[in-house]
N, CA, C and O atoms as a DFTB+ gen file, in Angstrom:
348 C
 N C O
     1  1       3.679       8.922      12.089
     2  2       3.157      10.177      11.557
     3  2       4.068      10.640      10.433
     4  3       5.295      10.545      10.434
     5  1       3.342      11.130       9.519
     6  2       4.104      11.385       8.270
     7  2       4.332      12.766       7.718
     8  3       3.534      13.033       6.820
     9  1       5.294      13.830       8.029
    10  2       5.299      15.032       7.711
    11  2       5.993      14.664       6.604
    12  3       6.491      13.671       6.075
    13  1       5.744      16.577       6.352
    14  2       6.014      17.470       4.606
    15  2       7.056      18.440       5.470
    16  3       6.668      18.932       6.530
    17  1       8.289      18.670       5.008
    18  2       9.049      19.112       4.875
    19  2       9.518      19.969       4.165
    20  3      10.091      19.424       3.222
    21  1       9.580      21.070       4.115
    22  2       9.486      22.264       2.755
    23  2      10.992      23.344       2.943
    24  3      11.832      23.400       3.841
    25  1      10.888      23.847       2.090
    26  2      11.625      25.117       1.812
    27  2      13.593      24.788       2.712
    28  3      14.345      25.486       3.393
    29  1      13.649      23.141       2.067
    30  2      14.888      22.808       2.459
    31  2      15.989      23.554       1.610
    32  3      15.579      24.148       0.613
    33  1      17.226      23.590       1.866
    34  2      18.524      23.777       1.335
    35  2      18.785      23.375      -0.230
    36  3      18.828      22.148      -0.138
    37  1      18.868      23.503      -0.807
    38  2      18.786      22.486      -2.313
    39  2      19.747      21.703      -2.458
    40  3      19.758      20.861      -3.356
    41  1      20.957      21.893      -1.376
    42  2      22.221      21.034      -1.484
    43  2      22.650      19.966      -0.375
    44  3      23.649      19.282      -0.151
    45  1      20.841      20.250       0.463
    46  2      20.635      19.003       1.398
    47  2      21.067      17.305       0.929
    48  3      21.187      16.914      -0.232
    49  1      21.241      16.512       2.125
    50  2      21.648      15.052       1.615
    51  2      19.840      14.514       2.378
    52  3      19.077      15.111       3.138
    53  1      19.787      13.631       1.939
    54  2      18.761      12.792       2.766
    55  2      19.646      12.681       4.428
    56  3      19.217      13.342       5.374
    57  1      21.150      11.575       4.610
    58  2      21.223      11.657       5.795
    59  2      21.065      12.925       6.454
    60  3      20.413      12.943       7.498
    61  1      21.535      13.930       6.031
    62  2      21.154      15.159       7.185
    63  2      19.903      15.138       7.296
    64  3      19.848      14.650       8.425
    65  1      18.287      15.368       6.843
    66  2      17.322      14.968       6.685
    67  2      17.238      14.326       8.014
    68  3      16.753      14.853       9.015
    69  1      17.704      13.249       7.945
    70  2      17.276      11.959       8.786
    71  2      17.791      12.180      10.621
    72  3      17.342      11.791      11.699
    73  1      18.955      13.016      10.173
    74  2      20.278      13.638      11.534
    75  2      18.562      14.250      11.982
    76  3      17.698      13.732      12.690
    77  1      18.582      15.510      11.238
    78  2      17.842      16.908      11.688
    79  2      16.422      16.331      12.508
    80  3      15.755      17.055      13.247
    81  1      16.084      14.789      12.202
    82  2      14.844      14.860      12.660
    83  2      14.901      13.975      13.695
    84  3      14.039      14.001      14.573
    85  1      16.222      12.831      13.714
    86  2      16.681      12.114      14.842
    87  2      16.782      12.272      16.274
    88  3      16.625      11.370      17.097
    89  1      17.164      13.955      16.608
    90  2      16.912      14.540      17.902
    91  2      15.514      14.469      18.117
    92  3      15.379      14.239      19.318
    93  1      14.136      14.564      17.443
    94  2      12.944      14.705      18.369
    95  2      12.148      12.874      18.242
    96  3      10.921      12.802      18.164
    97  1      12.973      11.606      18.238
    98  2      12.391      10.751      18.292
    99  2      13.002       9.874      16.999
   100  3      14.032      10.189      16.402
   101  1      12.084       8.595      16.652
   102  2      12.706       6.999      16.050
   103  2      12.069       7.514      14.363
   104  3      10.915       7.271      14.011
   105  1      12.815       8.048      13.720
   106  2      12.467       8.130      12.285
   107  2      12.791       6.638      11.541
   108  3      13.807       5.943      11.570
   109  1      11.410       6.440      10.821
   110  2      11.311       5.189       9.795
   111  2      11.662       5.680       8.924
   112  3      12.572       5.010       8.436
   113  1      11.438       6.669       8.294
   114  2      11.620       6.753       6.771
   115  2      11.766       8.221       6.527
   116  3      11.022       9.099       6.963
   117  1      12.978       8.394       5.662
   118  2      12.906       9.906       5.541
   119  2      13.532       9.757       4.119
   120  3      14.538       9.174       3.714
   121  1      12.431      10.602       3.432
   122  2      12.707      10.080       1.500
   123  2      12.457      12.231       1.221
   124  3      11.422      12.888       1.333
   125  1      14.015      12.747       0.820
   126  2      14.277      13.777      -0.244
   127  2      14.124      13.998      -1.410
   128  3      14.961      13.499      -2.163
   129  1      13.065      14.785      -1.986
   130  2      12.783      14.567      -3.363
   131  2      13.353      15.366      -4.011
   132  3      13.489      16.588      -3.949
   133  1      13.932      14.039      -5.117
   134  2      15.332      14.378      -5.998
   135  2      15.025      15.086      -7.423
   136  3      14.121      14.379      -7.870
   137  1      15.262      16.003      -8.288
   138  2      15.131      16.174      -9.509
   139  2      15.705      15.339     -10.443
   140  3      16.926      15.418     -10.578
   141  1      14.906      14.327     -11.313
   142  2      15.425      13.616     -11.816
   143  2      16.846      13.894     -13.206
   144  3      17.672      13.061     -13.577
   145  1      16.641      15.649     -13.796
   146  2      17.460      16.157     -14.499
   147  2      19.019      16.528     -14.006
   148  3      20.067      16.347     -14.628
   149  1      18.785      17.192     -12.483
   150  2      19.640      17.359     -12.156
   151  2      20.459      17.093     -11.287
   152  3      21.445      17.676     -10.837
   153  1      19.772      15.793     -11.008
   154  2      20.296      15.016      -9.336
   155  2      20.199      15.478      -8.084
   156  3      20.332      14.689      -7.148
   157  1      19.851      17.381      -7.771
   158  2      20.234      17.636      -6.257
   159  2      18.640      17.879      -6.310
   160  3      18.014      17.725      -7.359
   161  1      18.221      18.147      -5.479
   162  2      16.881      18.387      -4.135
   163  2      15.833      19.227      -4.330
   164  3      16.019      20.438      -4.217
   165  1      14.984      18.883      -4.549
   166  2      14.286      19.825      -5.150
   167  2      13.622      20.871      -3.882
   168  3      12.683      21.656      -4.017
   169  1      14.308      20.644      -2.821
   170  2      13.876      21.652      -1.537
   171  2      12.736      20.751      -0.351
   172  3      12.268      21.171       0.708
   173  1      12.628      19.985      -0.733
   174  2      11.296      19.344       0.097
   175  2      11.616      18.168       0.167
   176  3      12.218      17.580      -0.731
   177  1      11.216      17.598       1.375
   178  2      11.232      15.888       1.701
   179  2      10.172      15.934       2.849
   180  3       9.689      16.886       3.462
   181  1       9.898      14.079       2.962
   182  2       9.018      13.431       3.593
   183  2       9.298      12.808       4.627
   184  3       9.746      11.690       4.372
   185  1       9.218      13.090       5.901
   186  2       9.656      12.203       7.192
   187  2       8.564      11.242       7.664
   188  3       7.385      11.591       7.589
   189  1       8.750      10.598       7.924
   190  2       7.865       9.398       8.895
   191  2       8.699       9.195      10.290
   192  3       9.793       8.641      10.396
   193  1       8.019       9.701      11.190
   194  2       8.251       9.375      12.541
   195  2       7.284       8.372      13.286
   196  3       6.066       8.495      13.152
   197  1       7.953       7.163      14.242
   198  2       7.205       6.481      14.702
   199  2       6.118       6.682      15.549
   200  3       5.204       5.857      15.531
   201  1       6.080       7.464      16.146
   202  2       5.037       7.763      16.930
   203  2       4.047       8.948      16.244
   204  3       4.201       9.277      15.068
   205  1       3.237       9.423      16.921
   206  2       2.622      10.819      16.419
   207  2       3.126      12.152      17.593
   208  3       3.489      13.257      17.191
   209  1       3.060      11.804      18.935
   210  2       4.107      12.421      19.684
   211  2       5.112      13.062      19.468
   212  3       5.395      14.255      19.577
   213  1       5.901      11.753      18.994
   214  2       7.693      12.579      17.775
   215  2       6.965      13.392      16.893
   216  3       6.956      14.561      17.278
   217  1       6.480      13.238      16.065
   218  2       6.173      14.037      14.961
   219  2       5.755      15.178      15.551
   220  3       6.382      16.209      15.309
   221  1       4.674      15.208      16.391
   222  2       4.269      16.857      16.878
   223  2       5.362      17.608      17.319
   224  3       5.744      18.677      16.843
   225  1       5.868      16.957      18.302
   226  2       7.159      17.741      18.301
   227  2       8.366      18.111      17.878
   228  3       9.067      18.955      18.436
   229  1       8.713      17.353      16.651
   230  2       9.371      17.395      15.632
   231  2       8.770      18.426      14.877
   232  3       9.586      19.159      14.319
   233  1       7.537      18.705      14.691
   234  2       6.562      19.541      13.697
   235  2       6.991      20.916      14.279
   236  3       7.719      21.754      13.748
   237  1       6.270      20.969      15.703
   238  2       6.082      21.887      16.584
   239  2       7.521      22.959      16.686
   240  3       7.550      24.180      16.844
   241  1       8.546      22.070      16.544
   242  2       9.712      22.319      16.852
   243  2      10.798      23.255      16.139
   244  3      11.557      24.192      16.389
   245  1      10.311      22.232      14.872
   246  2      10.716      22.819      13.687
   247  2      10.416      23.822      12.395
   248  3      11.105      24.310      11.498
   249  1       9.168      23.859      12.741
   250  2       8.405      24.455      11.797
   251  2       8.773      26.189      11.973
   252  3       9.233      26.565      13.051
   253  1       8.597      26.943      11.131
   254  2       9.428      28.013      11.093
   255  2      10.758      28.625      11.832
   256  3      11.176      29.652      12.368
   257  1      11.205      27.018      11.422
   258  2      12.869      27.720      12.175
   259  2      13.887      27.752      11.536
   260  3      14.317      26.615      11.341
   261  1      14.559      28.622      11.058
   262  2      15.724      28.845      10.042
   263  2      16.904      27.642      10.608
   264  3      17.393      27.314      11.689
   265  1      17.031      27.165       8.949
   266  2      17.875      25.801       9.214
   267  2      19.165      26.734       8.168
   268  3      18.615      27.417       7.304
   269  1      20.400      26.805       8.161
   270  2      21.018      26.796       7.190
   271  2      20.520      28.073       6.135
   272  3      20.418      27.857       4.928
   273  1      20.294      29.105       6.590
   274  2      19.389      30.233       6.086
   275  2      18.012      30.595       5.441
   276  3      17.538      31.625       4.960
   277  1      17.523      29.185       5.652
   278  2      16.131      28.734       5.092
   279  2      15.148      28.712       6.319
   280  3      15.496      28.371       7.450
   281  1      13.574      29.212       5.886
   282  2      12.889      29.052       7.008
   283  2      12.642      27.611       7.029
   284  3      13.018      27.239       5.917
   285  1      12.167      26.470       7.755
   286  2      11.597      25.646       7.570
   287  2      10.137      25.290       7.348
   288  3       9.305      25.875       8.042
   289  1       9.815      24.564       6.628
   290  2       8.242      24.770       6.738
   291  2       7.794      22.801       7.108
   292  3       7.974      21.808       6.403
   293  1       7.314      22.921       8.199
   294  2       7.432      21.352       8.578
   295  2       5.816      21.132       8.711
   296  3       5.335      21.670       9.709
   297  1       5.132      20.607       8.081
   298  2       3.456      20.003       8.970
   299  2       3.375      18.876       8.427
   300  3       4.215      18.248       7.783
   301  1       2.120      18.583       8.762
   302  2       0.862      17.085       8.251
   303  2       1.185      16.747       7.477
   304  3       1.264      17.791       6.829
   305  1       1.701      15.582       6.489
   306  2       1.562      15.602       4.729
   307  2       0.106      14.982       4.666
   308  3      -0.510      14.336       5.514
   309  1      -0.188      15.320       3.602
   310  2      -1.766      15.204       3.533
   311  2      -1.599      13.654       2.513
   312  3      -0.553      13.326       1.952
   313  1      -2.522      13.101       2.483
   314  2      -2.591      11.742       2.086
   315  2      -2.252      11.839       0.520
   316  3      -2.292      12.987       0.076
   317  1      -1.999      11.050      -0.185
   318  2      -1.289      11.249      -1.664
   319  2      -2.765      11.437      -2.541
   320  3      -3.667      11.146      -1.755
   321  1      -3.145      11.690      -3.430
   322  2      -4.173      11.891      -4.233
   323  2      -4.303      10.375      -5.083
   324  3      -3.197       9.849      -5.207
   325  1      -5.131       9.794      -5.524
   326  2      -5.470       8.768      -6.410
   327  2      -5.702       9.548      -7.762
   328  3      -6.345      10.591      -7.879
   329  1      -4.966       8.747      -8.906
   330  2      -5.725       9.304     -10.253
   331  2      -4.213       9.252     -10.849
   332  3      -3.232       8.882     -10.204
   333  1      -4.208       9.658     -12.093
   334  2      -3.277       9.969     -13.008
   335  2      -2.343      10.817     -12.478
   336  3      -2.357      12.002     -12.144
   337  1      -1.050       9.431     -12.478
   338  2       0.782      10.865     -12.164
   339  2       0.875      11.339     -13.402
   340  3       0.482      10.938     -14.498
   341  1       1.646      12.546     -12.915
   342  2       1.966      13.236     -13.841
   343  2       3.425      12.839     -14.249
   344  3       4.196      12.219     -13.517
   345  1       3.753      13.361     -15.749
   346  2       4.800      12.279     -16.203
   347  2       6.270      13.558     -16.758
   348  3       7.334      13.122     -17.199
């Protein structure tokens, strides 16, 4: 299951990312999206948890809970769009 991750820290690392979601189950993939100008975080990343189980409760868990003075905003990521990236 593949959550959206929002309203992170801006001075987050990916491993913490990966820590924070390690307690609710087996994370595959956890990718922080970087600003390419300025190198740190643009507040949001993408988890993939192996099961859908982990993820609900990873979701469930986390989702409006102040991390580091930030609310969290954790759900569904919705499938990527087809068509022209933007550049």
């Amino acid at each position: 299951m593949k959550l959206f991750i929002g309203n992170l820290p801006y001075d987050i690392t990916e491993p913490e990312v990966l820590e924070l979601f390690s307690t609710y189950g087996e994370v595959v993939n956890a990718s922080l999206v970087i600003d390419h100008f300025s190198g740190r975080s643009k507040g949001f990343a993408f988890v993939e948890m192996a099961t859908r189980s982990e993820g609900h409760r990873a979701m469930e868990t986390l989702n409006k809970k102040e991390y580091r003075h930030r609310q969290l905003v954790c759900n569904e990521a919705k499938p990527q769009k087809k068509g022209k990236r933007r550049r």
